[in-house]
C-alpha positions as CSV (number, residue, x, y, z in Angstrom):
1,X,5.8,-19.5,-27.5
2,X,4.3,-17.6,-24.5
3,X,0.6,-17.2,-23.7
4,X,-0.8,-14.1,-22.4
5,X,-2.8,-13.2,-19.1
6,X,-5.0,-10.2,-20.0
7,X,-5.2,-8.5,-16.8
8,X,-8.6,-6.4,-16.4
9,X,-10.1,-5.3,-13.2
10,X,-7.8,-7.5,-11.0
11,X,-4.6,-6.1,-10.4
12,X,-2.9,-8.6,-8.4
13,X,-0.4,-12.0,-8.3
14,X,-2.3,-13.4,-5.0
15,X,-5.7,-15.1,-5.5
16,X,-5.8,-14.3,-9.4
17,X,-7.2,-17.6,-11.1
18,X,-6.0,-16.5,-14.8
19,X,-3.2,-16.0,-13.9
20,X,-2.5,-19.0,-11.7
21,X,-3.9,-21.3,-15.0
22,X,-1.7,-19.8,-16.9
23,X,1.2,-20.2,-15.5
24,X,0.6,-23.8,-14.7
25,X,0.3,-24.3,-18.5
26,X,3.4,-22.6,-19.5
27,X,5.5,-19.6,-20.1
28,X,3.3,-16.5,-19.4
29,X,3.7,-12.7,-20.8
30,X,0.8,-10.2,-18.7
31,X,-1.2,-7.3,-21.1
32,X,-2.9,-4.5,-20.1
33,X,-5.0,-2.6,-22.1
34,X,-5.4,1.2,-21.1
35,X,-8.1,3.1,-22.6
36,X,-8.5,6.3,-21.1
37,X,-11.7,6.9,-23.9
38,X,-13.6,4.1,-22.1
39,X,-12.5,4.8,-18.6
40,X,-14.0,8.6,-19.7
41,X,-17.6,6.9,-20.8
42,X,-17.6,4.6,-17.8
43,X,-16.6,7.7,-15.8
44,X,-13.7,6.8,-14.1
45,X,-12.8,9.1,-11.2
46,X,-9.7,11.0,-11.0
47,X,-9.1,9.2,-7.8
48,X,-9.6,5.8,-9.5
49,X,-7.1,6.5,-12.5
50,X,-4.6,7.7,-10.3
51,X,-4.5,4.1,-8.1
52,X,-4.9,2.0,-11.4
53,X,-2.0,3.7,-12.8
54,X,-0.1,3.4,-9.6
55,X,-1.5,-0.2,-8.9
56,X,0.2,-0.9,-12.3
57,X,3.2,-0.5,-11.5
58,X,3.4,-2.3,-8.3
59,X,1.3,-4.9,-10.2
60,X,4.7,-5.1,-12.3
61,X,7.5,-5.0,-9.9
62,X,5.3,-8.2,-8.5
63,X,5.3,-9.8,-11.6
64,X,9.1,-8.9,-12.1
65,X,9.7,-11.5,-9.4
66,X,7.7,-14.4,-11.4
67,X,9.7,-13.9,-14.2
68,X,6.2,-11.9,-16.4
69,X,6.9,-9.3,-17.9
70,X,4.0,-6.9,-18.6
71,X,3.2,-4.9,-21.5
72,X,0.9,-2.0,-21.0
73,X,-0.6,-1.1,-24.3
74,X,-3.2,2.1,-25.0
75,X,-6.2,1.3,-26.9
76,X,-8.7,3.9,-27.6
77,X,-12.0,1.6,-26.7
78,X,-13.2,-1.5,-26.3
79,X,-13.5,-1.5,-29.9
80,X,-9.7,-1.8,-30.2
81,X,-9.1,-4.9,-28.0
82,X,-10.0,-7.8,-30.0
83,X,-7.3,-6.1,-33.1
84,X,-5.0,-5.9,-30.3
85,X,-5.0,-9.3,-28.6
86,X,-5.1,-11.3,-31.9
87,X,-2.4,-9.2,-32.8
88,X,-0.4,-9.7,-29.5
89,X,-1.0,-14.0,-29.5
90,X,0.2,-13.8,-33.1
91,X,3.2,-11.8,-32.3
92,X,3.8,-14.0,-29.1
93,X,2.8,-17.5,-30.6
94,X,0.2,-17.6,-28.1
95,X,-2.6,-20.2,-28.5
96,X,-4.5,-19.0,-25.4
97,X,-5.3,-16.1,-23.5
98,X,-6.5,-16.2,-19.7
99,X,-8.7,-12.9,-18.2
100,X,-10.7,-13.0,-15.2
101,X,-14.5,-11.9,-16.0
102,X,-16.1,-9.1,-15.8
103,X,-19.9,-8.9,-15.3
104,X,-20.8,-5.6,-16.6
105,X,-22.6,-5.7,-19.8
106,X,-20.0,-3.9,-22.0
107,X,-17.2,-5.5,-20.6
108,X,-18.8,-8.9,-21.0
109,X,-19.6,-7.7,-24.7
110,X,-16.4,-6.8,-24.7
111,X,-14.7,-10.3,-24.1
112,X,-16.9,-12.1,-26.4
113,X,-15.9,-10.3,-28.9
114,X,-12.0,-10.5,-28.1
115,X,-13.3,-14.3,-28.0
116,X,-14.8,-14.2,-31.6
117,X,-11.5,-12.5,-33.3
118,X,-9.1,-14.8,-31.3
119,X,-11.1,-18.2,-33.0
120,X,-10.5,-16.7,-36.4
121,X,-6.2,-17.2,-35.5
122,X,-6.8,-20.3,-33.7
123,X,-6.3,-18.9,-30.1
124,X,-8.6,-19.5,-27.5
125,X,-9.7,-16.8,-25.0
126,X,-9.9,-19.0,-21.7
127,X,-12.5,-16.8,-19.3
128,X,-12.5,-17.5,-14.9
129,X,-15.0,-16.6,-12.4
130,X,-13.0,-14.4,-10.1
131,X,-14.9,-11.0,-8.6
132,X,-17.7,-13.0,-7.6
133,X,-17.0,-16.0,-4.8
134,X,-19.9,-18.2,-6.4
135,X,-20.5,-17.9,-9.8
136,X,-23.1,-16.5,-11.3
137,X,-26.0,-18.5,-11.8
138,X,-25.2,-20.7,-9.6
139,X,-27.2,-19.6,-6.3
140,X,-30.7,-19.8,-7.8
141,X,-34.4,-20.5,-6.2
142,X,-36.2,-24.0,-6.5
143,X,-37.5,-22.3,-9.6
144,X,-34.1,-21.7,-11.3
145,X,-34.2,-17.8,-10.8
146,X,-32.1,-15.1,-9.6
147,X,-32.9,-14.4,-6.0
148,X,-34.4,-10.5,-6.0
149,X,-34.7,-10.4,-2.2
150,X,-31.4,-10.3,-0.5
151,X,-32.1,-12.3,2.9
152,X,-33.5,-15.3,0.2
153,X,-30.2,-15.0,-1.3
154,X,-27.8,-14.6,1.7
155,X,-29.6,-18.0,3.0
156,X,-28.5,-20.0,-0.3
157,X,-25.5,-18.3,-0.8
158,X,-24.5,-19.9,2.7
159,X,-26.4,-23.2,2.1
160,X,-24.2,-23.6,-1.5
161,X,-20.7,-22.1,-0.3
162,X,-19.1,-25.2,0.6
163,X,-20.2,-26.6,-2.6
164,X,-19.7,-23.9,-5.2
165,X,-17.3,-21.2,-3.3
166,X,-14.1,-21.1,-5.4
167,X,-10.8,-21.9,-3.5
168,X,-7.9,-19.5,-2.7
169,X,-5.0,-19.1,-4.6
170,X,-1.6,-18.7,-3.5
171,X,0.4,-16.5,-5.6
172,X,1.9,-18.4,-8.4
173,X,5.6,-20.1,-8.7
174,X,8.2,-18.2,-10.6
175,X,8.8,-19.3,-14.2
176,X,12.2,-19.7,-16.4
177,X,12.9,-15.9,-18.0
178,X,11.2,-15.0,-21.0
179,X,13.6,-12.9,-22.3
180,X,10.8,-10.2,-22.7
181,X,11.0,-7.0,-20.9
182,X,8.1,-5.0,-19.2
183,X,6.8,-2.0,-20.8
184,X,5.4,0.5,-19.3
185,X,5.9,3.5,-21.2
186,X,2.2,4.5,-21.8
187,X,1.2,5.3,-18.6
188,X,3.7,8.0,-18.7
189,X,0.6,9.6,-21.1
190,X,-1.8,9.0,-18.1
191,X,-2.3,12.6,-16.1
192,X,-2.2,11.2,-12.6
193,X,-3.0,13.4,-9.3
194,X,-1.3,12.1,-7.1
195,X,-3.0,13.7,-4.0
196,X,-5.2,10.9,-4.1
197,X,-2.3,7.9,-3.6
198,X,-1.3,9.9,0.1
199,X,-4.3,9.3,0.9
200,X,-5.0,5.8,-1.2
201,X,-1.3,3.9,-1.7
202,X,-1.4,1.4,-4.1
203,X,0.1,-1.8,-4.2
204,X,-1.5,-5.6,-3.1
205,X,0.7,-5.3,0.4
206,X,-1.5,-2.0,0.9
207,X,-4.5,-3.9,0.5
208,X,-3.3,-6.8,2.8
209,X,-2.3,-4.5,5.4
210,X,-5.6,-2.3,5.4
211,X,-7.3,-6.0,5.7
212,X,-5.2,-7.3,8.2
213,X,-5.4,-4.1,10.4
214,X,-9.2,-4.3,9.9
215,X,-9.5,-8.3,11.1
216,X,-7.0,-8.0,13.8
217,X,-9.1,-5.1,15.3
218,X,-12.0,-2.5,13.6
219,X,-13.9,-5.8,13.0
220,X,-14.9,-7.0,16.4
221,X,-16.9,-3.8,17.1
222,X,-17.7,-3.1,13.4
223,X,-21.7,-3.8,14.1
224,X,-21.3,-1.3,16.6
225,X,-19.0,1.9,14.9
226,X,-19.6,0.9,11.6
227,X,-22.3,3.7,11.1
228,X,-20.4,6.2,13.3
229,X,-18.9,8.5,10.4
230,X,-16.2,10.8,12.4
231,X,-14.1,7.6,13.5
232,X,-12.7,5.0,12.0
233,X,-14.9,2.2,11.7
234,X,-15.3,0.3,8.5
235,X,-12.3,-1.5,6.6
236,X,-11.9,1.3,4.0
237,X,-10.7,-1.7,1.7
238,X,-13.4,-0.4,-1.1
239,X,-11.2,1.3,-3.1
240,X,-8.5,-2.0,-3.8
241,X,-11.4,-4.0,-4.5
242,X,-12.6,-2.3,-6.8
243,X,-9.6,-2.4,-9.2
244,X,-8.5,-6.0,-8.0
245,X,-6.1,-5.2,-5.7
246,X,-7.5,-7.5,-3.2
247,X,-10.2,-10.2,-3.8
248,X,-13.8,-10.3,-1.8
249,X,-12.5,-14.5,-1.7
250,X,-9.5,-13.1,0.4
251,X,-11.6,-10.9,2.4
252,X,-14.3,-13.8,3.1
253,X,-11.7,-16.3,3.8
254,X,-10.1,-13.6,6.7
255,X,-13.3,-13.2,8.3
256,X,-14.4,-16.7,8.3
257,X,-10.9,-17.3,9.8
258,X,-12.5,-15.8,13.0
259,X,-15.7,-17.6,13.3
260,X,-13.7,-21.5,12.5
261,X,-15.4,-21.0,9.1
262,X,-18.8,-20.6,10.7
263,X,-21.5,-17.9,9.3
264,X,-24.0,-18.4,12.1
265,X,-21.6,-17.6,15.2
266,X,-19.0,-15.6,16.5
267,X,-18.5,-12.0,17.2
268,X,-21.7,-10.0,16.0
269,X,-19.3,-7.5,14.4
270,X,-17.6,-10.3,12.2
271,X,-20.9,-11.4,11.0
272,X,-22.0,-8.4,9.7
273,X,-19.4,-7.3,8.0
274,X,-19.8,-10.7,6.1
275,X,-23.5,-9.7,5.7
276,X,-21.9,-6.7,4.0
277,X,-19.4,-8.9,1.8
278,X,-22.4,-11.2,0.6
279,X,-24.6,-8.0,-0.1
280,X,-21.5,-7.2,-2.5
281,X,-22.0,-10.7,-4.2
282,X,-25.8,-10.0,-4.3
283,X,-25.4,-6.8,-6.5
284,X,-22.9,-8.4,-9.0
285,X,-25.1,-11.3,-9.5
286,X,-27.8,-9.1,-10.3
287,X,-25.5,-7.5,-12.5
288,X,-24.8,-10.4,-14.3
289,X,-28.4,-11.8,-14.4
290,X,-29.8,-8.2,-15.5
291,X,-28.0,-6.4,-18.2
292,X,-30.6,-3.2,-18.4
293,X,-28.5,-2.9,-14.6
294,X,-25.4,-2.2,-17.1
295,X,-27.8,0.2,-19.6
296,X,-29.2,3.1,-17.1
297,X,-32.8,1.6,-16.2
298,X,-34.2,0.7,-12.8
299,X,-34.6,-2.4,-12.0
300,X,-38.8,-1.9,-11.7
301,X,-39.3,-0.3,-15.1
302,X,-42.2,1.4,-13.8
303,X,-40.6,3.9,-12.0
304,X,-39.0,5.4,-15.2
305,X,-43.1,7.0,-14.9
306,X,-42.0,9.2,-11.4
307,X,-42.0,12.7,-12.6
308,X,-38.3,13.0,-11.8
309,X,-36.1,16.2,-11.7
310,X,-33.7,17.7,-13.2
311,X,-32.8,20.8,-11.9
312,X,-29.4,21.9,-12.6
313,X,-29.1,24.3,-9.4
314,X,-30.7,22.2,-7.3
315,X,-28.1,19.0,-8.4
316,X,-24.9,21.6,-8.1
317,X,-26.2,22.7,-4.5
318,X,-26.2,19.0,-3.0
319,X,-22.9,17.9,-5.2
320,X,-21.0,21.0,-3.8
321,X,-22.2,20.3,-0.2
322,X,-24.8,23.8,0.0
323,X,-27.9,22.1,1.1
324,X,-28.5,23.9,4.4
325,X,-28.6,20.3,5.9
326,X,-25.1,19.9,7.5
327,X,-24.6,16.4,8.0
328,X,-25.6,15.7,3.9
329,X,-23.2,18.8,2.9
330,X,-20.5,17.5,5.0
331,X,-20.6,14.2,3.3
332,X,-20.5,15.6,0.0
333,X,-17.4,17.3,0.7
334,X,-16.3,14.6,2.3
335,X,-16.5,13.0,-1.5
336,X,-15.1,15.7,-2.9
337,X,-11.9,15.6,-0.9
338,X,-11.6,12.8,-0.2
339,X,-12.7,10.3,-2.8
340,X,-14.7,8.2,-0.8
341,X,-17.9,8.9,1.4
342,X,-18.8,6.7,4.5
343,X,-21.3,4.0,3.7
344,X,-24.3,5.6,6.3
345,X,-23.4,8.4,4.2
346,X,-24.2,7.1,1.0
347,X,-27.4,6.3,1.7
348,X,-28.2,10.0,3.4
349,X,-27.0,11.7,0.6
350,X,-28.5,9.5,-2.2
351,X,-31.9,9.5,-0.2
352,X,-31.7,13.0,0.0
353,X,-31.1,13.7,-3.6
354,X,-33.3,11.4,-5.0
355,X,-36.3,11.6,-2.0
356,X,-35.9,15.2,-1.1
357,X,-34.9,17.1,-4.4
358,X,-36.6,14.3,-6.3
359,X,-33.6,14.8,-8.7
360,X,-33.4,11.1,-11.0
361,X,-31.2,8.5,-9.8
362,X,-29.3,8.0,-12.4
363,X,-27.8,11.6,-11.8
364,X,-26.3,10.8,-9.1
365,X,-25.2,7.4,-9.7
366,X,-23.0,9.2,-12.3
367,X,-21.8,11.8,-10.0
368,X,-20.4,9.2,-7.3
369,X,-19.0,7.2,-10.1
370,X,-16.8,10.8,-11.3
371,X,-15.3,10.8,-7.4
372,X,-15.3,7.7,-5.9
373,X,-11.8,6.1,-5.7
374,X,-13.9,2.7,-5.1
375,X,-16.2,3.3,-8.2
376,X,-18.1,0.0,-9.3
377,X,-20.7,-0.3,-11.5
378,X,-22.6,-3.3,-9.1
379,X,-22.0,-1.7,-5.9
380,X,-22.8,1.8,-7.2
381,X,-26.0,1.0,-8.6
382,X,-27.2,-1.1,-5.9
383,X,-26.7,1.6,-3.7
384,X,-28.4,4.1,-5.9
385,X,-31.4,1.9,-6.9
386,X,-31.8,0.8,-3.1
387,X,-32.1,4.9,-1.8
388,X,-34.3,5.5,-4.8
389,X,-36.8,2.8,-4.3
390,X,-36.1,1.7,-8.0
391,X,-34.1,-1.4,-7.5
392,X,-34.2,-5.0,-6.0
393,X,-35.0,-5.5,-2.6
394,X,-34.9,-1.4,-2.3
395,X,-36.2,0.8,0.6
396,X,-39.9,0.9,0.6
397,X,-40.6,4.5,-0.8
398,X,-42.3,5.7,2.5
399,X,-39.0,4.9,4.7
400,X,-36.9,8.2,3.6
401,X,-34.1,9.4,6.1
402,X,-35.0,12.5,8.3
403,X,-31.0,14.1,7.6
404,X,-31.3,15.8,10.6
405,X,-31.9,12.5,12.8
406,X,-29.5,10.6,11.0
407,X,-27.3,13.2,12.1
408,X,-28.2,13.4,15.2
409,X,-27.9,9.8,15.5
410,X,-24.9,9.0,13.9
411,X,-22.6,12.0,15.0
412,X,-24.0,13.3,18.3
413,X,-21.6,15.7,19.1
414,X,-21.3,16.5,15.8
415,X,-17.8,16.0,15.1
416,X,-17.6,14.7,11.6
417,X,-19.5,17.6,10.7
418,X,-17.4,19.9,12.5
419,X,-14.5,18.4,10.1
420,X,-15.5,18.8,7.1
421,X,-18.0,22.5,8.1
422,X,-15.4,24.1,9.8
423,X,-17.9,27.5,9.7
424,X,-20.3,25.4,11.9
425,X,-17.2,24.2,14.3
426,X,-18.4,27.0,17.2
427,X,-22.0,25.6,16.7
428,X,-23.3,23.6,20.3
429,X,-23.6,20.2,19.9
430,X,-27.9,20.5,19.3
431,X,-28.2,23.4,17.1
432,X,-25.0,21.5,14.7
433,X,-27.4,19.2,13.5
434,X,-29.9,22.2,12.2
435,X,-28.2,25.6,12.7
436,X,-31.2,28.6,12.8
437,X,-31.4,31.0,9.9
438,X,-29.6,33.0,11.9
439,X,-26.9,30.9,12.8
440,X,-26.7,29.9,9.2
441,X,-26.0,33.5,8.6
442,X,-23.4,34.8,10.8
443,X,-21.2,31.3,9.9
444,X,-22.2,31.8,5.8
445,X,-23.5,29.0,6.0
446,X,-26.6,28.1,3.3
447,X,-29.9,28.1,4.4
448,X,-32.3,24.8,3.6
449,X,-32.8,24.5,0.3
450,X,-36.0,22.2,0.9
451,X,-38.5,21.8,3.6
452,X,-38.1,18.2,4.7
453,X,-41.9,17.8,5.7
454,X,-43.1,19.3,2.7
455,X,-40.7,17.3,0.1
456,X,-41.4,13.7,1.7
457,X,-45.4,14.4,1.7
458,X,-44.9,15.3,-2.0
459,X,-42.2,12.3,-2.7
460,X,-44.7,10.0,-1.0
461,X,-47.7,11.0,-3.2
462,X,-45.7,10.3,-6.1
463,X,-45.0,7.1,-5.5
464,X,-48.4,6.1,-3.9
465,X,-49.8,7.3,-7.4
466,X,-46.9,5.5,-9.0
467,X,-48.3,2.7,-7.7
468,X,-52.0,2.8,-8.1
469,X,-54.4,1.7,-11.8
470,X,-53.9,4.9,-14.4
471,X,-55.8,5.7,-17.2
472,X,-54.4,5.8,-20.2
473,X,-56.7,6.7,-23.2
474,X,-56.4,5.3,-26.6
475,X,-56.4,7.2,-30.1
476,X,-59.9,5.2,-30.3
477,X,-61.6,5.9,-27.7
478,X,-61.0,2.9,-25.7
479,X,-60.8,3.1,-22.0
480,X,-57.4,0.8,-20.9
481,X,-56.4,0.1,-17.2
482,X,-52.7,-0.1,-17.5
């Protein structure tokens, strides 16, 4: 008899507290479940596939050396999973299976119904807190509610840590052989690119090593260089925690190894990159808390009201990097070949998409989601909401990023753009930022496709009106102030 570890979106040995139960409670065979359907409708980018698959496999050879074997089996959808894990603890005498939680809405929907189909067989589905540090639901105000502003939050989230923080796991002792072998087979169906693994290797010692490199240097000046986009700045650990690679417990544990498990002092560069790790926990327990997060709405309903766009040309011009504002194309193609954008960068582009153009969030969201190697739902729609003005603890709508300063800003000398524009690379370091018509033309390079002036006076009105008593009036006659 062996009881199974469903592994989900955490692809690793280290730190994995499903895994770590379950092998303390006896023999252990690992599932996967691969539906390329669902990772279609959850829009899975080709980067993202191509370091699951690959994670996979090293995600194997790791638990080769436990003594697990893994058996990757496709499904079609989420439909197919609870059929398949009843059908897999029957076949493997199983009377439990262990999975790490996932907080987005189908995913949790998902596992309860796994749950449900398991009870009528007599096996248990035996669920861990694991992407999140606290668990959800447990930093709450005096009121027992989800904090929606984020410095509220951040000072609970530090007040409760030593109380509610899960620990660290080592990675697990090896068991007795099962006698099983791994199976792998049906990623061989997967169509992988595998440009993207040169320039995102898989594997958990990756992820280590990119963290490691990042605490032992990048992070003492990372308050400092983090928005600087032509160097290398940030941790660029995203993309393994978004498919489990590497925990956000691991990363917190690293930086608080710094500050002698302090978050008040130490290097200003260490702090705010823990800012940044705790404004990761703040979106996925708003995930959790808010399922219409997982369902396409904004978190304030009443911008579903704005009179947004949705302009075909408009939307190809900014996702193929032709806007006429450099440092916002740059970024895009950034994305584009890269599968990742710089986190300043983001926030440009998704404030000029949704600010300038006016084009709806939710478009965008979408787009990032089809090319990010680090796509994840939380993060994702945090980001998105927060440029838009629609989400928690967002932007005000009158703060909207001049491109052209942020540029100017950010990459003085213009060298990030210069990378990814090389028609602009003769341009002087002033006229980079906002080439003249006819510099635009002799480098065929687009012109503007928007005034900036013009598009935030009319964004602003928008909102203003968004936010002032309408009329509304009813089939009889009656005047109502919504």
């Amino acid at each position: 008899m062996h009881n199974i570890v469903w592994f989900r979106s955490d692809l690793r040995v280290y730190d994995n507290p499903a895994l770590s139960a379950a092998m303390q409670s006896g023999s252990v065979v690992a599932v996967y479940l691969l539906a390329q359907n669902q990772w279609h409708q959850h829009s899975l980018s080709p980067a993202k596939r191509a370091l699951i698959v690959a994670q996979i496999k090293t995600l194997s050879a790791q638990l080769d050396k436990l003594n697990v074997p893994l058996k990757v089996i496709a499904a079609d959808g989420f439909n197919d999973f609870p059929d398949i894990l009843s059908e897999q603890a029957l076949k493997l005498g199983a009377s439990r299976i262990y999975c790490n939680i996932e907080y987005e809405l189908n995913e949790k929907r998902c596992a309860q119904a796994v749950s449900t189909q398991l009870k009528t067989v007599n096996v248990e589905l035996v669920e861990f807190h694991d992407s999140c540090m606290i668990q959800p639901g447990q930093v709450r105000t005096k009121q027992g509610e989800c904090y929606k502003v984020y410095s509220a939050f951040k000072r609970e989230f530090i007040e409760q840590y030593g109380r509610f923080a899960r620990p660290i796991l080592n990675r697990p002792t090896q068991q007795s052989a099962t006698g099983l072998a791994s199976d792998l087979t049906v990623l061989e169906e997967v169509a992988v690119e595998h440009k993207w693994l040169e320039l995102w290797p898989a594997g958990e010692d990756e992820a280590h090593d990119r963290l490691n490199t990042f605490v032992e240097g990048h992070i003492k000046e990372y308050d400092k260089k983090r928005d600087i986009p032509s160097i290398e700045g940030t941790s660029q650990i995203s993309p393994y925690l978004a498919i489990g690679a590497l925990s956000t417990t691991q990363c917190m544990h690293a930086a608080l190894s710094l500050t002698e498990g302090r978050f008040d002092s130490g290097r200003s560069g260490v702090l705010v990159w823990i800012n940044e790790l705790i404004w990761r926990e703040f979106y996925r327990h708003l995930l959790d808390e808010y399922p219409r997060l997982s369902m396409h709405k904004p978190f304030k309903l009443d911008t579903d009201r704005l009179p947004w766009k949705y302009d075909q040309a408009l939307f190809n011009a900014w996702a193929e990097g032709r806007t006429g504002y450099p440092i916002v194309d740059a970024a895009m193609r950034q994305l584009s070949q890269t599968g990742w954008m710089h986190n300043r960068l983001r926030m440009i582009t998704a404030m000029f998409l949704t600010k300038h153009l006016f084009i709806d969030w939710r478009l965008g969201e979408k787009y990032f989601m089809e090319q990010l190697v680090d796509g994840d739902l939380a993060a994702n729609n945090g980001g998105w909401q927060w440029s838009a003005s629609t989400g928690v603890d967002a932007v005000p709508y009158f703060r909207i990023f001049n491109p052209t300063r942020q540029s100017q800003r950010f990459d003085p000398n213009g060298d990030f753009i210069r990378r990814y524009l090389p028609e602009l690379a003769a341009l002087d370091s002033k006229s980079i930022h906002q080439p003249s018509a006819q510099q635009a033309k002799k480098a065929g390079y687009a012109l503007p496709i928007v005034d900036h002036a013009t598009a935030v006076a009319q964004t602003k009105l928008w909102f203003k009106q968004l936010s002032e008593p309408t009329v509304d009036l009813f089939s009889e006659g009656e005047l109502h102030i919504a």
